[in-house]
C-alpha positions as CSV (number, residue, x, y, z in Angstrom):
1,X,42.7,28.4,-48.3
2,X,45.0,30.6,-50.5
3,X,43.3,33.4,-52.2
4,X,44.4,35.4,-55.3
5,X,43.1,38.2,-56.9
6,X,43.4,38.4,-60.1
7,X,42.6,40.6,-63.4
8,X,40.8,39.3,-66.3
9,X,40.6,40.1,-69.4
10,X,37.5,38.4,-70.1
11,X,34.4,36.7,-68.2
12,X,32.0,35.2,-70.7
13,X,32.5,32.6,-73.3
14,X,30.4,32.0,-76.0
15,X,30.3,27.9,-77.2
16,X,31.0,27.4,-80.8
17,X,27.5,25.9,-80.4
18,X,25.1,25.6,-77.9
19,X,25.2,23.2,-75.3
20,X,22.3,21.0,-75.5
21,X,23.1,19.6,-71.6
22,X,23.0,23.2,-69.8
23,X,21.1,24.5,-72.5
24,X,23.7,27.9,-72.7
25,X,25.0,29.5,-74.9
26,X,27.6,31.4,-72.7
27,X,29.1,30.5,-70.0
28,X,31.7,32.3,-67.5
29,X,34.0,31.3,-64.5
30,X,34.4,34.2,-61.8
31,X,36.9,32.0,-60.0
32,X,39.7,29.8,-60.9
33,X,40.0,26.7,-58.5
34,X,37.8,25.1,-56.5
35,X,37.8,25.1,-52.8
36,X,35.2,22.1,-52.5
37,X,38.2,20.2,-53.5
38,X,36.1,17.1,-54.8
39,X,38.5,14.4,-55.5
40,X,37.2,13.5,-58.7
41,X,37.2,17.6,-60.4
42,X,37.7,17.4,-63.7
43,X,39.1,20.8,-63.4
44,X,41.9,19.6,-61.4
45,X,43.3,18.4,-65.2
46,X,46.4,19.9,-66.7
47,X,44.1,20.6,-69.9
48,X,42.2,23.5,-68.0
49,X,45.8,25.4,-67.1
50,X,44.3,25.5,-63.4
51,X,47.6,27.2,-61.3
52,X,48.0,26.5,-58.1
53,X,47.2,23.6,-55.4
54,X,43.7,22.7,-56.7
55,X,41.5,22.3,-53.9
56,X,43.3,24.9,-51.4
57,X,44.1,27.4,-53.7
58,X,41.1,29.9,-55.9
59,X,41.7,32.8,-58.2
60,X,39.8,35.7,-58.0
61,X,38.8,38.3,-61.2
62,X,38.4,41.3,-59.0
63,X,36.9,42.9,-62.1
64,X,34.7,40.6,-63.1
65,X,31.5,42.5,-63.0
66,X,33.1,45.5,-65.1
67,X,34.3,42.6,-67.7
68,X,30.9,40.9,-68.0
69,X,29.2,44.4,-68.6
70,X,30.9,45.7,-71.0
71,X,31.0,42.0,-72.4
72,X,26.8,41.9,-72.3
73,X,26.2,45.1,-73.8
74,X,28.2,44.1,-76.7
75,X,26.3,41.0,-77.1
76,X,23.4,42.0,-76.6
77,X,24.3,44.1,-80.2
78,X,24.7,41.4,-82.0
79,X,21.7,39.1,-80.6
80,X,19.3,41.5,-81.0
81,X,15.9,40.7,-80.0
82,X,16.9,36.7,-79.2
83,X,17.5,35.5,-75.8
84,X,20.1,32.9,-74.9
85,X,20.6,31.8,-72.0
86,X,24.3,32.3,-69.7
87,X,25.0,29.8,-67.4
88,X,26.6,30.6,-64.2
89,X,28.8,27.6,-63.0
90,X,32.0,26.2,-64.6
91,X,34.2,23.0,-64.4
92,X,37.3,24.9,-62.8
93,X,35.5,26.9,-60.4
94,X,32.0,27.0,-58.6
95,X,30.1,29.9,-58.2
96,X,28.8,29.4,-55.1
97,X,32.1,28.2,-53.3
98,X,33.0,29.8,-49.7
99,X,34.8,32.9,-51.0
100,X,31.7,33.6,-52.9
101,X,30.0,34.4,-49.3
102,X,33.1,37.2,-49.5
103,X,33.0,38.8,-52.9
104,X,29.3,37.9,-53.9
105,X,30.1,37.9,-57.3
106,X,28.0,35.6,-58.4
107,X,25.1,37.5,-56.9
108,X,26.2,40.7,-58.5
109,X,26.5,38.7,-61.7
110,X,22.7,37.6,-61.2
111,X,21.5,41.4,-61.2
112,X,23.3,42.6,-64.0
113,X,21.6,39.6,-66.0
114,X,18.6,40.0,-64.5
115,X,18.8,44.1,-65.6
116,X,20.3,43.0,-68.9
117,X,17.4,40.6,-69.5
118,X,19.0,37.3,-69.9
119,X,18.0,34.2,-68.7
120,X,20.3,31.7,-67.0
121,X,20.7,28.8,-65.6
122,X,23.2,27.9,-62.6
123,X,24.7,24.9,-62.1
124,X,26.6,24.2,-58.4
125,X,27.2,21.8,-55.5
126,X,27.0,25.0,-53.0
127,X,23.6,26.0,-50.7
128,X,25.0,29.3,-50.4
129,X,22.9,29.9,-53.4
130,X,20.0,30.1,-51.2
131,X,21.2,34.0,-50.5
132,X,20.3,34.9,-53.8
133,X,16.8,33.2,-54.1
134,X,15.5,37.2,-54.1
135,X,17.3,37.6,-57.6
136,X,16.9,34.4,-59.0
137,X,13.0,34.5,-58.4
138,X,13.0,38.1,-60.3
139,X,15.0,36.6,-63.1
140,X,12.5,33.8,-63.8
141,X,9.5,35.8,-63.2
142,X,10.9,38.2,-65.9
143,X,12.0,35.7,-68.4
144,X,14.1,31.8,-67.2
145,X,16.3,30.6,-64.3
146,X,16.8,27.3,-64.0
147,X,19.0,26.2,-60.6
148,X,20.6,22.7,-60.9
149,X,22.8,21.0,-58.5
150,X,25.7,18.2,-59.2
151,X,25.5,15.1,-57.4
152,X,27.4,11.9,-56.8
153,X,24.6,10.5,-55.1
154,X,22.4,10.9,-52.4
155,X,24.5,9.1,-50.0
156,X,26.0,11.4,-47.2
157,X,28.6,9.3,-46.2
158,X,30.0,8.6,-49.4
159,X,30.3,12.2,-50.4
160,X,32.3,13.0,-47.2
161,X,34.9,11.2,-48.8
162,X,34.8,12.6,-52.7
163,X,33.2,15.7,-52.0
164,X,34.7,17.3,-48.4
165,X,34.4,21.0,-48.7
166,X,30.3,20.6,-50.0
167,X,27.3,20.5,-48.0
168,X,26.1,17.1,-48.2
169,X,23.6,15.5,-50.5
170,X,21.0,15.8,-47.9
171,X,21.5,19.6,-47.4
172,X,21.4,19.9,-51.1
173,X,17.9,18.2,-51.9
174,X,16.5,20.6,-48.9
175,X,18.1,23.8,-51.1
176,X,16.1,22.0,-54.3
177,X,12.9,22.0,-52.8
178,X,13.0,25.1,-51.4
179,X,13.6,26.6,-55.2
180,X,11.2,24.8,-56.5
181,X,8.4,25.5,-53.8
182,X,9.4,29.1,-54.8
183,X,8.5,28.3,-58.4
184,X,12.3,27.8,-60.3
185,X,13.2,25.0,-62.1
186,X,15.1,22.8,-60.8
187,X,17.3,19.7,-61.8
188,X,19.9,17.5,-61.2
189,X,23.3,16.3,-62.7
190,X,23.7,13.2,-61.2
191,X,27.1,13.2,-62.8
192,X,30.1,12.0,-62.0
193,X,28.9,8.6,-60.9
194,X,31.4,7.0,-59.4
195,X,32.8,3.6,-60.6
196,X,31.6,0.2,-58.3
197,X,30.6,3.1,-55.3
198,X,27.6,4.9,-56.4
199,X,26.7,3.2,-59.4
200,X,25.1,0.3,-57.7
201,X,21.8,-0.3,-58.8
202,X,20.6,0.3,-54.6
203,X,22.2,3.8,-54.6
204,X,21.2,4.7,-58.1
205,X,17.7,3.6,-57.1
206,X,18.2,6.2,-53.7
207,X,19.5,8.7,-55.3
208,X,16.4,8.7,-57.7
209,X,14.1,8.7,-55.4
210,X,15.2,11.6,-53.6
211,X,15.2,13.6,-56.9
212,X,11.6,12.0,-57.5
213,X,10.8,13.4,-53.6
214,X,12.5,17.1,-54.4
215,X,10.2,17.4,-57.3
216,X,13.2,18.3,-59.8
217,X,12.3,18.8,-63.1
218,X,15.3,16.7,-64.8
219,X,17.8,14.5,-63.9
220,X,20.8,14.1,-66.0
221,X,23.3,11.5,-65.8
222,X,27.0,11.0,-66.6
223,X,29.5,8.5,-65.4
224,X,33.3,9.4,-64.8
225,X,36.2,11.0,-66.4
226,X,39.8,10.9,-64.9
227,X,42.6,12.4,-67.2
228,X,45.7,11.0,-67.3
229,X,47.8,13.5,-65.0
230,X,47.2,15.4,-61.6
231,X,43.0,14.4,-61.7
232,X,43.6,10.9,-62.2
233,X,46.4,10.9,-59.6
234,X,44.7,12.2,-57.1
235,X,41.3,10.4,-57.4
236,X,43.7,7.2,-56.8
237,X,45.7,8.7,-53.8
238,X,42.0,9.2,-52.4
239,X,40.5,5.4,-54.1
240,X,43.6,4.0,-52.0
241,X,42.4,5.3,-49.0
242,X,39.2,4.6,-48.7
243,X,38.6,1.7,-51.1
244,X,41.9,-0.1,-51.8
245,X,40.1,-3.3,-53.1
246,X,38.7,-1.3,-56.1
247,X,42.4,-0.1,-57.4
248,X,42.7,-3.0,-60.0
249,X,38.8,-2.5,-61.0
250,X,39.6,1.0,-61.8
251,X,43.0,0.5,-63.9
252,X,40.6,-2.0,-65.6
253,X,38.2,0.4,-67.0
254,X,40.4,3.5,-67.1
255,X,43.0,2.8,-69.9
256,X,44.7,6.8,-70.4
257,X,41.7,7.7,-72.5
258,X,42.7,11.3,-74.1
259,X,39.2,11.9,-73.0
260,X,39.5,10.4,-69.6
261,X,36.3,8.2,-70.6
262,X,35.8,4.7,-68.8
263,X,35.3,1.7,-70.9
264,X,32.8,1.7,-73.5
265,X,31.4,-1.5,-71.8
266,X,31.1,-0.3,-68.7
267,X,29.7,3.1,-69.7
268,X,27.0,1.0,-71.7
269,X,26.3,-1.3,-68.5
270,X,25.9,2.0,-66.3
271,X,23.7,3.6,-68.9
272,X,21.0,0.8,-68.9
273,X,21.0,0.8,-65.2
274,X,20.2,4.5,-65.3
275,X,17.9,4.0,-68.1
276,X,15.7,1.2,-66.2
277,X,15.4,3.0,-62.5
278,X,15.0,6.9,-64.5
279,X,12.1,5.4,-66.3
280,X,10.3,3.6,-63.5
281,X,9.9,6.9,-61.9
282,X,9.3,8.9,-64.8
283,X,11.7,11.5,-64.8
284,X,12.8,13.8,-67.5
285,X,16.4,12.5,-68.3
286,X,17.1,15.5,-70.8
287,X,16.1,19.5,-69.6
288,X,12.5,19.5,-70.8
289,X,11.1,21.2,-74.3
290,X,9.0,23.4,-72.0
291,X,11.7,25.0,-69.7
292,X,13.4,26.5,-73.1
293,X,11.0,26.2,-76.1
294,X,10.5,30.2,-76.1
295,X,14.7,30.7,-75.4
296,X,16.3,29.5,-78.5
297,X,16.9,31.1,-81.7
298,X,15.4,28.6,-84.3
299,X,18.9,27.3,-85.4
300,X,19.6,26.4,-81.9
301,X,16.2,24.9,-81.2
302,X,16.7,22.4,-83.9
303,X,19.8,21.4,-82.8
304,X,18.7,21.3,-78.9
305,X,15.7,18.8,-80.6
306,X,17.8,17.1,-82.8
307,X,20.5,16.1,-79.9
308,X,18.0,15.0,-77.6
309,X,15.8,12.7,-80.2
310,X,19.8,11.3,-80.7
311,X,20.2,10.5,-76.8
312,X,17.3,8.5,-76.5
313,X,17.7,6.5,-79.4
314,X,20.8,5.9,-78.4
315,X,19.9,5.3,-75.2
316,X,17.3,2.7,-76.2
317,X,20.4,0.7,-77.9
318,X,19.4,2.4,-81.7
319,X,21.9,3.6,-84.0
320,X,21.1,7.5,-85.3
321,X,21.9,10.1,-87.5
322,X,20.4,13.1,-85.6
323,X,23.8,13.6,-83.7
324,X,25.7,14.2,-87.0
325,X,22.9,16.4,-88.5
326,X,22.6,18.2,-85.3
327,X,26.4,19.6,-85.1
328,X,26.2,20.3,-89.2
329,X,23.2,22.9,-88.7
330,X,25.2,24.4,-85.6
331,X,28.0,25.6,-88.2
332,X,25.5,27.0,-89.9
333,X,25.1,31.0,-89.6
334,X,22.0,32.0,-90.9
335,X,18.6,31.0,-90.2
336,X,17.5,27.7,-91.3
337,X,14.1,29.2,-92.2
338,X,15.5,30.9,-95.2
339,X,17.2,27.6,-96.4
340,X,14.1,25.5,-96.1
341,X,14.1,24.6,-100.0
342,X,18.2,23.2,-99.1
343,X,18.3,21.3,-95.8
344,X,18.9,18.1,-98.2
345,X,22.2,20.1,-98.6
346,X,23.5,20.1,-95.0
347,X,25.5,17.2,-94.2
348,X,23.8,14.1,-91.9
349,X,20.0,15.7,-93.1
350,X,18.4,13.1,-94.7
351,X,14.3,12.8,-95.5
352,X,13.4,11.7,-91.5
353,X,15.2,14.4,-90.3
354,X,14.5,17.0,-92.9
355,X,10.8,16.3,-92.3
356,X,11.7,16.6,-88.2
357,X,13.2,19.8,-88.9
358,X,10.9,21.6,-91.1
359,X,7.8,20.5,-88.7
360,X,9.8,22.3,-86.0
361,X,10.5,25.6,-88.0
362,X,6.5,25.5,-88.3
363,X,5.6,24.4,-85.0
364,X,8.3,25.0,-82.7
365,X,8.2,21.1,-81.8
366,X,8.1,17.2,-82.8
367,X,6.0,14.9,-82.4
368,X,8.5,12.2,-82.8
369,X,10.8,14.2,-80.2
370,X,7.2,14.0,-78.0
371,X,6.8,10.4,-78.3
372,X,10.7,9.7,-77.4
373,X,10.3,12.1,-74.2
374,X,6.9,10.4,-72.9
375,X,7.0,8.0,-70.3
């Protein structure tokens, strides 16, 4: 492992509109690479400007803390009384990697949020987080921490192969219980899932169940991007390796999408399979209306509503218009309360979803989001 320290100018990075997945607002990267080296990193794409040999080599900002705190007191300015949360966890770098257990600036991070009153949620593959449960408790007793962990699948073996510098699925699931017995939120990314390995219906099905069994709160699922370039090169120089048979499968489904997306086909197929197994064991496949209802401004609320109510209909196979609607009202900058009498004037709000959004400027909530959420 090659380690650099670095200066930076800047830590945290406010989304042009919040991200209805990870729920945040901000996010930030303390390092630059990734030492887990998961063949499969989307951060290993020239589009992220990673330098280096990704997977040996991590950047270090050395001044990180500095940075964020003079980057949170100015924030905290301009948000006044709202709370929003910062997630801790990036795709070039995870928090929690091995030089982490050096620099523990990640757990510094965590108590300058917690004495800044934020609340956050952390994303990451590492159980090293298990050293800060002391601060992660006292920032969820004081306002939200929600702890989420990315997975492949639940299959040990098969993430010895994609995923060698983690602690294995099984190792993982023990960390999520252990938060959750401690009272934080807790969830899954079940995302990437990778093509003809661990989206078989069987390992899907395992992987679920072992969520179910960890008592998660969410499970959120994603299938597999691979960027033309260094990620999709080596994610083949692995796939050759291992599963040579599946080589002509994969240039079958990954055509140099600009996106790196799969197929639309196949990404339909996967998504039904998911749908099916999710629902028969009755597990949130969005972060749950009660884990941020009191943590949004009521602009972001909306959209949070508004993008969720357009995943499952979607997800059912329907066609919708709260997507569109959704990313309008995020360009908008002041609060949609005082624009009640005009939300026929923001573009994609038509009656259904003007009606949606005044009941939850009223109420805080849908009962058409409710219904599409219930089991």
């Amino acid at each position: 492992m090659k380690v650099k320290e670095i200066k930076a100018k800047t830590i945290l990075r406010k989304h042009k509109k919040i991200d209805s997945w990870f729920l945040s607002r901000y996010g930030m990267n303390i390092y630059r690479g990734c030492i887990h080296n998961c063949a499969y990193c989307d951060g290993r794409s020239e589009k992220y400007n990673v330098s280096g040999d990704f997977g040996c080599e991590v950047q270090v900002k050395i001044n990180a803390i500095e940075v964020l705190r003079r980057e949170l007191d100015a924030e905290k300015k301009k948000m006044a009384a709202e709370k929003e949360f910062i997630m801790l966890g990036g795709g070039v770098g995870d928090s929690y990697q091995p030089i982490e257990e050096k620099y523990r600036f990640s757990r510094k991070a965590l108590e300058l949020l917690y004495e800044k009153d934020f609340p956050v949620s952390i994303l990451t593959k590492s159980t090293l987080i298990e050293r800060d449960l002391d601060v992660i408790k006292k920032i969820n007793e004081k306002n939200k921490a929600i702890v989420s962990f990315s997975f492949s699948s639940a299959c040990d073996k098969i993430s010895s192969i994609f995923e060698p510098g983690v602690p294995s699925p099984s190792e993982r699931l023990k960390t999520l219980k252990l938060f959750k017995k401690s009272g934080i939120p807790t969830g899954i990314f079940l995302m990437p899932v990778i093509p003809f390995i661990t989206d078989k219906p069987e390992i899907l099905n395992d992987t679920i169940d072992k969520a179910k069994k960890a008592d998660v709160d969410f499970i959120i699922f994603s299938g597999m991007t691979l960027k033309k370039g260094r990620q999709k090169d080596y994610f083949f120089d692995v796939l050759k390796k291992n599963y040579p048979e599946l080589i002509i499968d994969y240039s079958n489904i990954y055509k140099d999408n600009p996106w790196g997306n799969p197929a639309a086909e196949y990404h339909d197929y996967i998504q039904k399979i998911f749908s099916v197994i999710s629902k028969r064991y009755k597990i949130p496949v969005r972060i749950p209306y009660y884990l941020f209802k009191d943590f949004l401004s009521e602009n972001d609320l909306v959209v949070v509503i508004l993008e969720q109510i357009d995943y499952m209909i979607k997800n059912l196979g329907g066609k919708s218009p709260y997507g569109f609607a959704a990313y309008s009202i995020s360009k908008i900058n002041k609060p949609l309360s005082s624009i009640k009498n005009d939300l026929r004037k923001i573009k994609g709000v038509g009656p259904a979803t003007e009606k949606i959004i005044l009941e939850i400027l009223e109420t805080k909530n849908s009962k058409y989001y409710e219904k599409l959420m219930a089991f």
